[in-house]
C-alpha positions as CSV (number, residue, x, y, z in Angstrom):
1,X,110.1,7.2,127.2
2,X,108.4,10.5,126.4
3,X,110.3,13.3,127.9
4,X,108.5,16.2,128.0
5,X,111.0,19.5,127.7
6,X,108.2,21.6,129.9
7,X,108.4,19.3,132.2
8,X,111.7,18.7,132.8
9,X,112.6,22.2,132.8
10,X,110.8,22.5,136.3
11,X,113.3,19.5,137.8
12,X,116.3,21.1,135.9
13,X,117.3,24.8,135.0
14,X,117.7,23.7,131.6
15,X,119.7,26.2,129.2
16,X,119.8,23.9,126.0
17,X,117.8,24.0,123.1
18,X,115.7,21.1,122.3
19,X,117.9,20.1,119.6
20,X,121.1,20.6,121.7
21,X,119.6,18.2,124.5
22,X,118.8,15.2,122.3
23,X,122.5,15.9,121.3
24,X,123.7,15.7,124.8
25,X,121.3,12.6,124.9
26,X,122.8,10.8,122.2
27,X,126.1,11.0,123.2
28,X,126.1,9.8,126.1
29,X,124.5,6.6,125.2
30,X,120.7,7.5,124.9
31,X,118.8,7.1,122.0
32,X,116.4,10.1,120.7
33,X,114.1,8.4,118.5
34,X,112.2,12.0,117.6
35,X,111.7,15.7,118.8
36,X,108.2,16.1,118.5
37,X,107.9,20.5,118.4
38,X,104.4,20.8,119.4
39,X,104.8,24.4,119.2
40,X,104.3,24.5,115.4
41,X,100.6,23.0,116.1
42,X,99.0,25.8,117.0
43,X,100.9,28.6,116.1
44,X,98.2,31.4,115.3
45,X,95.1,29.7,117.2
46,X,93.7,32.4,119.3
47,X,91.2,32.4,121.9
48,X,88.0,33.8,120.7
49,X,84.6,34.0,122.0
50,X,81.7,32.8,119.7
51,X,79.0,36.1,120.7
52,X,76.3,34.7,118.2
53,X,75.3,32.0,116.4
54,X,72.6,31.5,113.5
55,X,72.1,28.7,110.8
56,X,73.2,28.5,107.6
57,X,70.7,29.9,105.6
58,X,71.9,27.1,102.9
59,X,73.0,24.3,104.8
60,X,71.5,22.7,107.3
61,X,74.5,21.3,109.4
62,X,76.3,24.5,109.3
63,X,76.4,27.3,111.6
64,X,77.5,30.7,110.9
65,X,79.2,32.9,113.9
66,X,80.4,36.0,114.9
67,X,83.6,35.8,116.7
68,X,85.4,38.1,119.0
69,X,89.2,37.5,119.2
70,X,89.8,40.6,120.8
71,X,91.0,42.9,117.3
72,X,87.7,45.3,117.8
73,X,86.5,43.3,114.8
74,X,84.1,40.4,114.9
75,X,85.0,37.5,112.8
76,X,82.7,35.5,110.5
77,X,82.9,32.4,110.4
78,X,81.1,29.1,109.2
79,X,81.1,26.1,111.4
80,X,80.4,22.5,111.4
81,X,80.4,21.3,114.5
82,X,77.1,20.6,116.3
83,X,78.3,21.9,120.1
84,X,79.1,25.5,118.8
85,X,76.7,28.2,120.9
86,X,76.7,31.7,121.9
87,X,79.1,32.1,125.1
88,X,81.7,29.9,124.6
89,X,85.3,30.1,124.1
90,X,87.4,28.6,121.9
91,X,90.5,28.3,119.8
92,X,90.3,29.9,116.7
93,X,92.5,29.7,113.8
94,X,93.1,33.1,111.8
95,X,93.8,33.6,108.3
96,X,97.2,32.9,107.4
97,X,97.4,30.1,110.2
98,X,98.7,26.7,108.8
99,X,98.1,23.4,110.6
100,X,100.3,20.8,110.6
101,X,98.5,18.0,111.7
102,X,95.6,18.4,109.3
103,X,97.8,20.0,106.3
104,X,95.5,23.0,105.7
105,X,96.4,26.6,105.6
106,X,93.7,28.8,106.5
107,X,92.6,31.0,103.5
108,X,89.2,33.2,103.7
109,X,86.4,31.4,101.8
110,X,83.1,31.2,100.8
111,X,81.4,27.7,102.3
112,X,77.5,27.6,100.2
113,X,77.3,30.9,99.9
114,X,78.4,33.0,103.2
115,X,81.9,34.2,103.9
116,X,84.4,32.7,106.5
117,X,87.0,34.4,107.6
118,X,88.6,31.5,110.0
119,X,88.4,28.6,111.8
120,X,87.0,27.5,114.8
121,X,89.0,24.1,116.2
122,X,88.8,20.6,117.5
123,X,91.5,19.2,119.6
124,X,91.9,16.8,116.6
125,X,92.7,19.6,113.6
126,X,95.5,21.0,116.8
127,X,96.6,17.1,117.0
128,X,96.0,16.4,120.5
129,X,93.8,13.0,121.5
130,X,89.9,14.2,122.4
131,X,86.5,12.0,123.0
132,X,84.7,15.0,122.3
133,X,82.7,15.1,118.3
134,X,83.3,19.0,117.5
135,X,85.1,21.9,117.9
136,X,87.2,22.4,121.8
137,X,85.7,24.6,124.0
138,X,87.1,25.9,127.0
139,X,85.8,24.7,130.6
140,X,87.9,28.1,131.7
141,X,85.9,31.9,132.1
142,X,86.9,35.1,131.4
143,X,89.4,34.5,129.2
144,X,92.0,37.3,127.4
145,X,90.4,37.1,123.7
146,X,93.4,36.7,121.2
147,X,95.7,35.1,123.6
148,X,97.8,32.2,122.3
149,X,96.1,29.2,122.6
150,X,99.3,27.0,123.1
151,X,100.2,27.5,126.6
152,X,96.4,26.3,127.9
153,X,96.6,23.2,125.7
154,X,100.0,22.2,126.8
155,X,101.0,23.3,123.0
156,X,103.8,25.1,124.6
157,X,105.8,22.3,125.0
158,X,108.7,20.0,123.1
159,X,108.3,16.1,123.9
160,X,111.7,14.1,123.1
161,X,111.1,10.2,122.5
162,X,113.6,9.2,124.1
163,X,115.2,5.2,124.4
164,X,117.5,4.0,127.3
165,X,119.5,0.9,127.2
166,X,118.1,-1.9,129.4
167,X,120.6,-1.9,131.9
168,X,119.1,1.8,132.8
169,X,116.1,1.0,134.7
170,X,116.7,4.8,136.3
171,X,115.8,6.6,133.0
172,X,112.3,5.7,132.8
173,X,111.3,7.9,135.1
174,X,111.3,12.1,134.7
175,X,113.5,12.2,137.8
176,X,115.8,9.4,136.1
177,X,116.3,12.3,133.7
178,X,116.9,14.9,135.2
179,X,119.5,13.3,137.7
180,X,121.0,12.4,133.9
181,X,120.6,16.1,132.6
182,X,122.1,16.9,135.1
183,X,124.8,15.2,135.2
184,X,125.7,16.1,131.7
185,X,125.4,19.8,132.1
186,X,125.9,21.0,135.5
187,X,122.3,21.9,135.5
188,X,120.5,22.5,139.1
189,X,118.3,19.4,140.0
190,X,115.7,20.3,142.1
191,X,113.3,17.3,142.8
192,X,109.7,17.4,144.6
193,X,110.1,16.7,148.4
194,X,106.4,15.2,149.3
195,X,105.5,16.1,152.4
196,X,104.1,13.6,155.2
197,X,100.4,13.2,155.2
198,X,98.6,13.0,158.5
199,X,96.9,9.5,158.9
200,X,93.4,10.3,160.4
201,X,91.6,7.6,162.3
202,X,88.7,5.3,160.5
203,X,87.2,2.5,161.1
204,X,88.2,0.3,158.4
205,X,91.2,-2.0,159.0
206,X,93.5,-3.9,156.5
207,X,96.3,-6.4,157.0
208,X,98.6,-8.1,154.8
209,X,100.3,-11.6,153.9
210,X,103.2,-11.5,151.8
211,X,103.9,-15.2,151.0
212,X,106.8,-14.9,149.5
213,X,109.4,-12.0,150.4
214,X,111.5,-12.4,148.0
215,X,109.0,-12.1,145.3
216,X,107.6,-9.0,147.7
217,X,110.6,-7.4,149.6
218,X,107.8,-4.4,150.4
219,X,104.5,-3.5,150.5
220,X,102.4,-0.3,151.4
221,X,98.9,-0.4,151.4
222,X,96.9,2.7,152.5
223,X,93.6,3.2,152.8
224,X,92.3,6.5,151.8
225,X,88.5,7.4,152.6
226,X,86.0,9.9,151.2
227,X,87.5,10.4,147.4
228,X,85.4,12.8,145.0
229,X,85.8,11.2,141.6
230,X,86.3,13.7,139.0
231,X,88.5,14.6,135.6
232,X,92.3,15.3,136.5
233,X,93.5,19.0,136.4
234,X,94.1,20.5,133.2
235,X,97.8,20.4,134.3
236,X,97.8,17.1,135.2
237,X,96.0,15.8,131.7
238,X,98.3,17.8,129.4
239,X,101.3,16.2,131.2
240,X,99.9,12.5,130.9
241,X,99.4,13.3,126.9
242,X,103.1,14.3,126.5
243,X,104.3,11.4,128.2
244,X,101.3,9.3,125.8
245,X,99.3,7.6,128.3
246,X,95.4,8.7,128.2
247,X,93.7,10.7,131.2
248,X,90.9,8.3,133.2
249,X,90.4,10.2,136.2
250,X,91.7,12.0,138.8
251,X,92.7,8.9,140.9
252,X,94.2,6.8,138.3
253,X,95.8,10.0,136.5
254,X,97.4,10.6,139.9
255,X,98.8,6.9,140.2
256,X,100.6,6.8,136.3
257,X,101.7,10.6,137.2
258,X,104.1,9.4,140.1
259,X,104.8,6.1,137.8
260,X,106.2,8.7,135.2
261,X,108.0,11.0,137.6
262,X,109.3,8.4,139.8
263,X,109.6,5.3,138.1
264,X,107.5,3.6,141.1
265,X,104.4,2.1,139.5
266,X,101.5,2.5,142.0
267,X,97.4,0.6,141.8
268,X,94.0,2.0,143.5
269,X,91.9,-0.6,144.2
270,X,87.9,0.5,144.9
271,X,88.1,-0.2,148.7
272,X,84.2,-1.6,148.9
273,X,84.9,-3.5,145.8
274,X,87.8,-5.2,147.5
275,X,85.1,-6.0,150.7
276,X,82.9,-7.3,148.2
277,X,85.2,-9.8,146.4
278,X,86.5,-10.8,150.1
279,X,82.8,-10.7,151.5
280,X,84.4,-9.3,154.8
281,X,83.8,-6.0,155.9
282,X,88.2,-6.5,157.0
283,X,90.3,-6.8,153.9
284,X,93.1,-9.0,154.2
285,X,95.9,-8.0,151.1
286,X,98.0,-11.0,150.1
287,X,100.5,-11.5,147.6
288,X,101.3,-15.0,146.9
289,X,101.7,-17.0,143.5
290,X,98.6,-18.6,141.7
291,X,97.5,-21.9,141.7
292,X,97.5,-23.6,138.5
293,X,94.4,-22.9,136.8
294,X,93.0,-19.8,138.7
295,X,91.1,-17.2,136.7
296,X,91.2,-13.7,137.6
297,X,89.5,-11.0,134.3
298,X,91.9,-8.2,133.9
299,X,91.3,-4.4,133.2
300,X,91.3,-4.7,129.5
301,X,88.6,-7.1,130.0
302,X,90.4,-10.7,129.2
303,X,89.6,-13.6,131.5
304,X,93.0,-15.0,131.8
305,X,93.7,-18.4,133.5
306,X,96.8,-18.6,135.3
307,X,99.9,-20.7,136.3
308,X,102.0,-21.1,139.1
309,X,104.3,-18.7,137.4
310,X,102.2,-15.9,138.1
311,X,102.2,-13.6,141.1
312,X,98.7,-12.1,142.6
313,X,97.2,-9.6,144.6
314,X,94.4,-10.8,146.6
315,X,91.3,-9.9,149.0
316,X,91.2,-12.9,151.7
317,X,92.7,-15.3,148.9
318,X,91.0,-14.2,145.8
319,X,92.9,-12.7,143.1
320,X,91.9,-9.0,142.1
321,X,95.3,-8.4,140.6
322,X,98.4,-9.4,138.4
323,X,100.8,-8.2,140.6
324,X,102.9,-5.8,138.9
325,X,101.3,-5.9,135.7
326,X,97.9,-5.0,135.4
327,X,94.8,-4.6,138.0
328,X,91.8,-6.7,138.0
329,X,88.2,-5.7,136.6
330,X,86.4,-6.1,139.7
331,X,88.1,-3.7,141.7
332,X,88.9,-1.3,139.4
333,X,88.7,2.6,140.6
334,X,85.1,3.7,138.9
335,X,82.7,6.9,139.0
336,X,80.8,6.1,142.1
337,X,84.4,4.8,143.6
338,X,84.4,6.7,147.3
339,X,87.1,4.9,149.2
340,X,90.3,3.3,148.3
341,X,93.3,1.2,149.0
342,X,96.3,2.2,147.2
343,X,99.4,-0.1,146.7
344,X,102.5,0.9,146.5
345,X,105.2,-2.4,146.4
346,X,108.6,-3.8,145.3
347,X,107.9,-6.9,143.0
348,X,111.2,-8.9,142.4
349,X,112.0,-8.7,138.6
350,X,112.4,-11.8,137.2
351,X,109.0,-12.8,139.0
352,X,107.5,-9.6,137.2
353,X,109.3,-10.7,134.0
354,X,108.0,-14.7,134.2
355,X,104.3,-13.9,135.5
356,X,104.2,-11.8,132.2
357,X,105.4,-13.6,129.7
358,X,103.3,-16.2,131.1
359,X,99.9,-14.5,130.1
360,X,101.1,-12.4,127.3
361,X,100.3,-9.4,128.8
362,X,103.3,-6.3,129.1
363,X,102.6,-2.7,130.6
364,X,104.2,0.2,131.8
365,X,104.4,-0.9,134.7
366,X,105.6,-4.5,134.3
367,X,108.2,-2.7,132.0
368,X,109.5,-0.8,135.0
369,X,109.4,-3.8,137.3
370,X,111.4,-5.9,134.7
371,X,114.1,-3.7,134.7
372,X,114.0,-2.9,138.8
373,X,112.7,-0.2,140.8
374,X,114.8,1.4,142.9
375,X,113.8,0.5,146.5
376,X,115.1,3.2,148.4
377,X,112.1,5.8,147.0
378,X,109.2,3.7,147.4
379,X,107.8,5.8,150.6
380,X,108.5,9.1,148.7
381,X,106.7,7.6,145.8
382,X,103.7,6.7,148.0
383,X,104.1,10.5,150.1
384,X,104.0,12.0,146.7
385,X,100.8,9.7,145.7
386,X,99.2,10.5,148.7
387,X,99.8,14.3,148.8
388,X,98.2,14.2,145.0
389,X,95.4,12.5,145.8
390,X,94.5,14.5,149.4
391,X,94.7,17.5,147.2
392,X,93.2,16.7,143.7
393,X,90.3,14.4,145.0
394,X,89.3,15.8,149.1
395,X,90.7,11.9,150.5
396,X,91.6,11.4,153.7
397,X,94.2,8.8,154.7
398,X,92.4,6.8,157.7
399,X,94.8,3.7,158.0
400,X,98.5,2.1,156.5
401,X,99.8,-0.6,156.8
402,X,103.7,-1.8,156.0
403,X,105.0,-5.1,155.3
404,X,108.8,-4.6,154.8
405,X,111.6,-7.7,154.2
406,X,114.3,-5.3,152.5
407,X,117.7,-5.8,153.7
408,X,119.1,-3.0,155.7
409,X,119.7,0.8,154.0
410,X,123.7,0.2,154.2
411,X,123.3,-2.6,151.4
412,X,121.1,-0.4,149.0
413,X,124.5,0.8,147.9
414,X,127.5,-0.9,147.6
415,X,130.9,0.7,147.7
416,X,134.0,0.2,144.6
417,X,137.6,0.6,144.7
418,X,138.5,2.6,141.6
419,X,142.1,3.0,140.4
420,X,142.8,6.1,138.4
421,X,145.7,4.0,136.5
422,X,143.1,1.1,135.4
423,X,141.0,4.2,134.3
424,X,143.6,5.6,132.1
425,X,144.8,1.7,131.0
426,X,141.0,1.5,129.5
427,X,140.2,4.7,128.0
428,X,143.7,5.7,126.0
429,X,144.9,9.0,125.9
430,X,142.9,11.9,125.6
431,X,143.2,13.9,122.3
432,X,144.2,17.8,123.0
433,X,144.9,19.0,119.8
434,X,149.0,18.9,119.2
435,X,149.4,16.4,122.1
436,X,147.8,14.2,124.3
437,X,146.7,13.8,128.1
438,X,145.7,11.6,130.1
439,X,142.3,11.8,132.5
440,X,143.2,13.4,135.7
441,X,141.9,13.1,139.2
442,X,139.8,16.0,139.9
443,X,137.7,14.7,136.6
444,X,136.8,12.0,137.8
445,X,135.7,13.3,141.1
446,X,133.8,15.8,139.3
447,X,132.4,13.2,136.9
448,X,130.8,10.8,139.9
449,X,130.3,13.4,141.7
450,X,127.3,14.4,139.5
451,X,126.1,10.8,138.9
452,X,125.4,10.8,142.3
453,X,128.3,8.9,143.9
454,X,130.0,9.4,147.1
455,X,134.0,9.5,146.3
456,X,136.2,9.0,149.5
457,X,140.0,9.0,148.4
458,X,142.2,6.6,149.7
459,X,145.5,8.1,148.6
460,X,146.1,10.1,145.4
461,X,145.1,7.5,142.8
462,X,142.8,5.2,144.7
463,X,139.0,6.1,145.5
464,X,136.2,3.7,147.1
465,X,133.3,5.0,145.1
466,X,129.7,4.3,146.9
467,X,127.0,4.3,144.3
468,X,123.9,5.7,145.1
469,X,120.7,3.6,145.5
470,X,119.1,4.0,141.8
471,X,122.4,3.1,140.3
472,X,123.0,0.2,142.5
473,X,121.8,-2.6,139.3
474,X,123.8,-1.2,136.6
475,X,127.1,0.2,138.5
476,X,128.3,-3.3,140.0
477,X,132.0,-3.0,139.2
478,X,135.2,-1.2,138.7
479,X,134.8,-1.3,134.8
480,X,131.1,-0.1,134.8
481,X,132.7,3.3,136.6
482,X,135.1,3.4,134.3
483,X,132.5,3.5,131.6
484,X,130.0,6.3,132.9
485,X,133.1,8.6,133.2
486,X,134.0,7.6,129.2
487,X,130.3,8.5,129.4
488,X,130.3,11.7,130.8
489,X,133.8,12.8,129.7
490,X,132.8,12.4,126.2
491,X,133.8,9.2,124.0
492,X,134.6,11.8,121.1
493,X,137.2,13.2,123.5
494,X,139.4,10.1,123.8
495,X,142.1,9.5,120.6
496,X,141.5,6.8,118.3
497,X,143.7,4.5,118.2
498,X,143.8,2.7,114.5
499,X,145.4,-1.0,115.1
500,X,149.2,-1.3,113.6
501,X,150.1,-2.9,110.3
502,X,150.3,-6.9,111.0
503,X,152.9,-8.9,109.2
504,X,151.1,-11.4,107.8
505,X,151.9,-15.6,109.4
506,X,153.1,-18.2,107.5
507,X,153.7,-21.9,108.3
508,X,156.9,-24.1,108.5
509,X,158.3,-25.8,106.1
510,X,157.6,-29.0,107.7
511,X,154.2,-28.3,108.3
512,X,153.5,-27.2,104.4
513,X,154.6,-30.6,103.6
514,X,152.9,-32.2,106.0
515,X,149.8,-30.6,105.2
516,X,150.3,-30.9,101.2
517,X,151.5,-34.8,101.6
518,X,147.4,-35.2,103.7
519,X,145.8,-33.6,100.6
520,X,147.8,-35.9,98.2
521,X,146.4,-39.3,100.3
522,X,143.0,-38.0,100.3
523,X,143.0,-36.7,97.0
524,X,144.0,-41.0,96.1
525,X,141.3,-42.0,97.5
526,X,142.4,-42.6,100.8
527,X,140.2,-42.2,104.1
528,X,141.9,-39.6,107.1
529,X,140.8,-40.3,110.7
530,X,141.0,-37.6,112.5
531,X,140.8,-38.8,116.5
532,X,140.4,-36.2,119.5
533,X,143.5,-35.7,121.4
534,X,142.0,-35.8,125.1
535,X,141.0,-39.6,124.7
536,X,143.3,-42.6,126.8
537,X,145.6,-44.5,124.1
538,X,144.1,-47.7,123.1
């Protein structure tokens, strides 16, 4: 996962340097592929405003403008994109500025004939993602001319790619990482607490059918009304780009944000879309497996025919969705989308797993629901949805509906006995310099503490730990505490212990001849049957 360092620093007070984090990381067990220092891409783009602009006088797709960046002196420079005008404002690279991303340094020169003395730039030459053919310009007014560029890109920012083993379902999520960060550090963790959103009345009504709870322990479906499509913050977009996943609209934008911060994937289905596939003005959501041989066409356009293995969403019976892996084409959020239903469920993991591998077909969120979603944040998840989307797009939530099999909140935990002796048994003695210790009692209280845990003593080396909900898969028994406070603690803490000289075995006497007087037979010619020794004489 893509953790971006901006980001992150507004769940945790982070302290460390990029380069000390993916240290702290990789210690204690997490894999930093890269550190990706966007702040070298831009370093020297300015905001400028382009105050004229003629034609080349010697080139027909060239264009040469004069450029405040706020100095007192206009710039000249010659330009080849087609959208450059008078009264725009846009990033401009100085002389002297290198770019990484397109290897140039920027050097004043002559282009047919006419002096430039900088460069005007695309998204591209700064190396962030664009569908637009020229150079950026900026949708903001009034802008401070020679102002960094960086922090209204998102350039400001350091992105770690960073791997978690598979039994950490927890860590793809920003909050995953933070409750990690912090952990390690000490750090203050302070989360987003979505509010309630009032639930106006409408007219439209939705029930569910979940044919098989196990397969769908939960399901939320809300109906939202009155939606104004339109392009995601600027906030919002640069965040998606960190993490890699492309900005659509404000909707879907809104519905991978909350998959990224929570780890909860979430899917808007176009409410009249979903009346039109049921032909019912009252849209019945199911979740059920297919039959064999049902068709549904996917959002990256394949028709896909389906098994019994795989699990849908439907509208009165008809599929519009691979549960927990991808939506379907017909009801797919669009421009002209003005009302929705938004799903928020648990999908049981090897159903996610099996439906997938089924079809060929693997996404971020099927990835999540592999692994296991934590159950006890799905409502925040959808509060935090909701909130987003009330805000970002005018909606107003006009119905909800719940179906909910979970077992009771006590069992989204369970509770271990840990032994301080069995800890100390596993884990050796700790090296401190000219002698050795052992780990003590307040450390590991401290230690899972932070992870989360609630630690009731039972007497002075004896704890019943209970682990805390997005912990519950990979925490299951005494030895798996034992190996998040090795974790935490720090392996390269612990002595090594180098395995002691071994004499080396021999064999009797007897059984060298034994074994010699064999080789002789068989070396004569002679055939050895070999018979097992668990079968009945005779």
């Amino acid at each position: 996962m893509r953790i971006s360092l901006k980001w992150l620093q507004e769940l945790v007070e982070l302290k460390l340097s990029p380069e000390e984090l993916a240290e702290t990381l990789t210690l204690a067990g997490f894999e930093v592929e890269d550190i990706e220092d966007r702040r070298t891409w831009a370093a020297g783009v300015v905001v400028g405003k382009v105050l004229e602009r003629q034609p080349h006088p010697n080139a027909d797709k060239l264009s040469v403008c004069q450029v405040d960046i706020g100095t007192g002196e206009t710039l000249n420079i010659v330009c080849g994109a087609s959208n450059v005008r008078a009264d725009i404002y846009v990033p401009v690279a100085t002389i002297g500025t290198y770019l990484p991303n397109i290897d140039l340094k920027i050097k004043p020169a002559k282009l047919r004939g006419v002096p430039s003395q900088g460069m005007i730039c695309s998204l591209k030459e700064l190396g962030l993602p664009s569908d637009v053919d020229g150079i950026h310009i900026f949708p903001q007014e009034n802008l401070a001319l020679g102002t960094d560029v960086r922090p209204l890109l998102g350039l400001d920012d350091v992105i770690l790619d960073v791997t978690a083993t598979a039994n950490r379902a927890d860590a793809l999520s920003m909050v995953g990482i933070a409750r990690e960060v912090t952990a390690l550090t000490g750090a203050k963790l302070t989360l987003p607490e979505p509010s309630e959103v009032p639930i106006s009345q409408g007219a439209f009504h939705l029930t569910l059918k979940i044919a098989d709870t196990q397969a769908c322990p939960a399901y939320i479906g809300t109906v939202i009304d009155q939606v104004k499509i339109a392009p995601s913050p600027d906030w919002l977009q640069q965040r998606l780009r960190a993490a890699g996943v492309r900005p659509i609209n404000n909707i879907v934008d809104i519905t991978n944000y909350v998959m990224l911060e929570w780890g909860q994937p979430l899917h808007a289905f176009d409410a009249n879309r979903l009346q039109s596939v049921a032909e019912s003005d009252n849209l019945a959501i199911g979740v059920r497996f297919a039959n064999a041989g049902e068709t549904l066409k996917t959002l990256d356009g394949q028709i896909r025919t389906l098994s019994t293995q795989n699990l849908l969403i439907t509208a009165h019976n008809k599929p519009i969705a691979l549960a927990g892996v991808m939506g379907g084409e017909e009801s797919e959020v669009h421009d002209g989308t003005q009302n929705l239903v938004l799903e928020a469920a648990l999908f049981d993991s090897v159903a996610i797993r099996r439906s997938s591998r089924s079809v060929g077909l693997r996404s971020e969120s099927s990835g999540r629901y592999e692994r296991g979603v934590n159950r006890a944040e799905l409502e925040v998840a959808t509060r935090r949805a909701l909130s987003l989307i009330s805000k970002l797009s005018g909606g107003i939530i006009v119905h909800q509906e719940v179906a909910d099999s979970r077992p009771e909140r006590s069992t989204w935990s369970r509770s271990i006995e840990l032994r301080l002796d069995r800890v100390n048994q596993v884990l050796g003695p700790i090296d401190l310099g000219e002698q050795t210790g052992e780990v003590q009692s307040e450390d590991v209280e401290r230690i899972l503490t932070a992870l989360g845990c609630q630690v009731t003593p039972i007497d002075e080396k004896r704890w019943t730990v209970c682990v805390p909900p997005y912990r519950y898969r990979d925490l299951e028994r005494e030895i798996d505490l034992i190996e998040e406070i090795a974790r935490l603690y720090g392996y390269d803490r612990f002595c090594d212990t180098l395995p002691e000289k071994a004499e080396a075995g021999y064999l009797p006497v007897e059984q060298e001849l034994v074994r010699k007087l064999r080789a002789l037979l068989r070396a004569e010619g002679l055939t050895e049957l070999m018979h097992y020794s668990l079968v009945k004489p005779g």
